[in-house]
N, C-alpha and C positions, 0 to 999 in steps of 0.2 A: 545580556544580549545573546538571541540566539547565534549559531556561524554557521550559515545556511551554505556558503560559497554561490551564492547566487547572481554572481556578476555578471558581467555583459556576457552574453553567451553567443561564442564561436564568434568566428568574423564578419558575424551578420551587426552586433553591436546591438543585442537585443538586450532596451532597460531592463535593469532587474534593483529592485532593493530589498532589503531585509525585513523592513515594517511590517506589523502583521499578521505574522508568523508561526502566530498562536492556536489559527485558526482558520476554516473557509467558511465562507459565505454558502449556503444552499438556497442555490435559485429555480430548483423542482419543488420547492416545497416537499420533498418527501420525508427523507434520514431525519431523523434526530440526531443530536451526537455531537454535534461540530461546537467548538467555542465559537464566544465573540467575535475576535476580533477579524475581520477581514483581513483577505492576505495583500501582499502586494503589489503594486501595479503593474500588469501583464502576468500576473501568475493564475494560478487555476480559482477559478470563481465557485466551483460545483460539488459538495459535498459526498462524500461517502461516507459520514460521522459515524455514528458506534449501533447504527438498528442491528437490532437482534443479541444484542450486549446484555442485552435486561434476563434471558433468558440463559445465560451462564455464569450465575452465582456457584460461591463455594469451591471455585475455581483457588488452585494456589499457586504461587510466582515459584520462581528455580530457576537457575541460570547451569550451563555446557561451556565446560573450558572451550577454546579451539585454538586455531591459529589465526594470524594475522588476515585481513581482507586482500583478496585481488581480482583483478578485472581483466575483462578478456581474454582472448584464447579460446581453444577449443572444450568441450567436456565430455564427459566418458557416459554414456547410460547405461543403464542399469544397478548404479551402485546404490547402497544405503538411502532409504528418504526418496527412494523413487519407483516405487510397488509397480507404476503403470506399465512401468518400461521392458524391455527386452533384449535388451545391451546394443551395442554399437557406437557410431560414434557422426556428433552433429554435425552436416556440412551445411556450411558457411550459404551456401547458393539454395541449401532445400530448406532450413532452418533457420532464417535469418539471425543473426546476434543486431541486438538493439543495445549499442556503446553510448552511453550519458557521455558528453563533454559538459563540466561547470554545469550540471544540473539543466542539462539539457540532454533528448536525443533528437538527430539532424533525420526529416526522412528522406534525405538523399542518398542516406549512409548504408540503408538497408532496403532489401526489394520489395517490403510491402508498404512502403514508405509512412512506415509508424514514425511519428512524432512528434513531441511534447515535455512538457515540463515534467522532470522526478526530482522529488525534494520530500522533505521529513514534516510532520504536523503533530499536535496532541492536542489532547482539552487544555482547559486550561489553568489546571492541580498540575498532570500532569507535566505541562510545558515548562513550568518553573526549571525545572530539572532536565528537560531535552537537547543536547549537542547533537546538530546536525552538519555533516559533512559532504557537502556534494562540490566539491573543488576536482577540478582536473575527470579523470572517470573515479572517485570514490563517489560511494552510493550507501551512507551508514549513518547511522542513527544512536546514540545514545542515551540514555537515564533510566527513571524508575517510573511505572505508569503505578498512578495515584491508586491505591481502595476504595472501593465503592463505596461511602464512606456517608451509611444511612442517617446517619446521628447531625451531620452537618448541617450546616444556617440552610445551603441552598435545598438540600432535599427535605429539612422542616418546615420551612415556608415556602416551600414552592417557589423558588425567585431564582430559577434558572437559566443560567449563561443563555442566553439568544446564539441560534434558535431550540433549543435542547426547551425540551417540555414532560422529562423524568429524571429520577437520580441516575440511571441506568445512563443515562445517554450526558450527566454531568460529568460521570465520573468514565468514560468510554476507551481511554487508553492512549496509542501513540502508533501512528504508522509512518511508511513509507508506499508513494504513490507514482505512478507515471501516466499521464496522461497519453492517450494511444492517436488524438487527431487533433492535435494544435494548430492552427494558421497563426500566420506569424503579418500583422498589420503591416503592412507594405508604405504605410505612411510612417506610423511610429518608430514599428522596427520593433516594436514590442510582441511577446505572446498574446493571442488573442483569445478569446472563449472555446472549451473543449468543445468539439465536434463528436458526432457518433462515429465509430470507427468499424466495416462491415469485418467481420472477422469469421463468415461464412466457409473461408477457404481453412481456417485455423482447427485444430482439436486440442490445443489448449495451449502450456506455457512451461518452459522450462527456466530455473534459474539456480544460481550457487548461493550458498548463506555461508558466512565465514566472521571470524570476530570471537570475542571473549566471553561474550554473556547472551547463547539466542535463549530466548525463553523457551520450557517446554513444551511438546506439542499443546497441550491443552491451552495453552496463552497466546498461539500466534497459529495466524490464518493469514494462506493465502486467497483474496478476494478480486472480482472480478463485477460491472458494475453496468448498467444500462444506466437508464436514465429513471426511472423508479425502483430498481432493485439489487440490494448488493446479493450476490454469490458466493461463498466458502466451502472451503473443503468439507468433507465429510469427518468425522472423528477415527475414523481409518486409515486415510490419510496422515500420514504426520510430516510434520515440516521437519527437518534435522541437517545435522549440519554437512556442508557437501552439495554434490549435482540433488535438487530436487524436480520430480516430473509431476504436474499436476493439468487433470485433463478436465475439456467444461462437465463432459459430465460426470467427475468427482467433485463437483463447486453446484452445490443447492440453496435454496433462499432462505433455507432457514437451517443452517448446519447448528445455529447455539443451543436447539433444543435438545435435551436428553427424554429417551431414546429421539433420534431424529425420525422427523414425519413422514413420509413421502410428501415429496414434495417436486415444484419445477427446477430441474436442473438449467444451468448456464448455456445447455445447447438451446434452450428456449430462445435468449436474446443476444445470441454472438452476434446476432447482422448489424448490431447499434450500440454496442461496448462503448464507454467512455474513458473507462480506465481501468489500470490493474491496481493492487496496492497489497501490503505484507503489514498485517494488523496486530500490534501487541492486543491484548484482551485484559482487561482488569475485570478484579473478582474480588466478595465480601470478608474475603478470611487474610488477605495480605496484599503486599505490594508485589510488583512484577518487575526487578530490574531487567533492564535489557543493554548492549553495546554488540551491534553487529552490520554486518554489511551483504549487500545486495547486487552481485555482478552474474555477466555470462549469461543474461535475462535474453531467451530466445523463443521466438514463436514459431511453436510447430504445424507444419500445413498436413495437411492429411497425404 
């Protein structure tokens, strides 16, 4: 059983259950990627599965001591894992901080009133093995994302997890995701279908990584998402551990390719973002453990 902490959220008494959890449903018909199993009821219906996965083979796992997770507070820019930046320090009023409570954030809580479900997902090789944590503000993800792993049943007969339609997208990894424009059913009380969220005002996102095992940069991407197109950082970018600053346009639509293409950056589709999410990557030569966590997630306005 996964331990999502996905209980009622905040004193709104919004249902949440665990079932599911393996997986989302994609109702764009676009991404490949996603497991079977649909998630659960009132949670995020709308995939970002593993497209452009297929294009980073040969990729290998490795894991970064660190320290313990924490959440909120202020962060320092400039430091390590944040190329874009120029030092200072985020205020609270220009840079909102978007605080998870139980795997929620409230958008009452912040001034552009982002808010939505964040919780943890993988295929479903990988899931076996996923502890996720979103109880109180912890926001972390644990196990080992699966090897692309050419030799098996599903990628020699082609009898791949629904809706995934390559090995690429069976074997896609493990992330953590927030949806950026949840309404919350007024009847149920439950999360309702992610909305597009304009993010016209924003020039990208900052957030802290903390934990025992991030993967290295080549294994985790942080990604950003309309409604047909996921967004990744550039190979110059690197995630590490600490304040990270990542701007739209360092996040292009096809960052898995070596050398990357030119290609459309993130400023193309910030006016209808659906969500953000921090993607483990699996690759043909090993496994990728990962245990780390995700706070201090702030959106930067220009």
């Amino acid at each position: 059983m996964i331990e999502l902490g996905r209980g009622p959220l905040l004193a709104l008494g919004l249902a949440w259950t665990t079932t599911g959890c393996s997986g989302k449903v994609d109702t764009r018909g676009g991404n490949a990627g996603s497991s079977a199993a649909a998630p659960a009821s009132g949670g995020s219906i709308h995939a970002s599965g593993g497209a452009g996965v297929a294009d980073s083979p040969g990729e290998s796992g490795g894991s970064t001591s660190r320290a313990g997770a924490n959440s909120g507070g202020v962060g320092a820019i400039g430091v390590a894992g944040a190329p874009s930046n120029t030092g200072g320090v985020f205020s609270d009023d220009f840079d909102p901080l978007l605080v998870p409570t139980n795997g929620w954030v409230d958008g009452t809580e912040n001034a552009l009133g982002i808010q939505g479900v964040i919780s943890g997902y993988a295929d479903a090789t990988s899931n076996l093995s996923l502890i996720a944590d979103f109880k109180g503000s912890h926001t972390c993800i644990s196990g080992t994302a699966a090897k692309i792993d050419q030799a098996s049943i599903p990628c020699q007969t082609h009898m791949f997890t629904p809706p995934t339609t390559d090995c690429y997208g069976e074997f896609w990894g493990a992330a953590i995701e927030l949806n950026l424009n949840q309404p919350v059913d007024p009847v149920t009380m439950q999360a309702g279908t992610p909305m597009a969220f304009d993010a016209t005002a924003l020039k990208g996102f900052s957030f802290e990584l903390t934990g025992d095992t991030l993967p290295p940069p080549k294994s985790l991407r942080f990604q950003v998402e309309d409604a047909s197109t996921v967004f990744c950082n550039i190979p110059s970018i690197k995630l590490r551990l600490g304040i990270n600053v990542v701007l739209f346009s360092e996040l292009v639509s096809e960052c898995f390719r070596s050398p990357v293409p030119t290609a459309p950056t993130a400023q193309t589709a910030k006016s209808a973002l659906l969500e953000i999410s921090w993607h483990v990557l699996t690759n043909t030569s090993d496994v990728v453990p990962f245990d780390f966590c995700v706070s201090n997630i702030r959106a930067l306005r220009w």
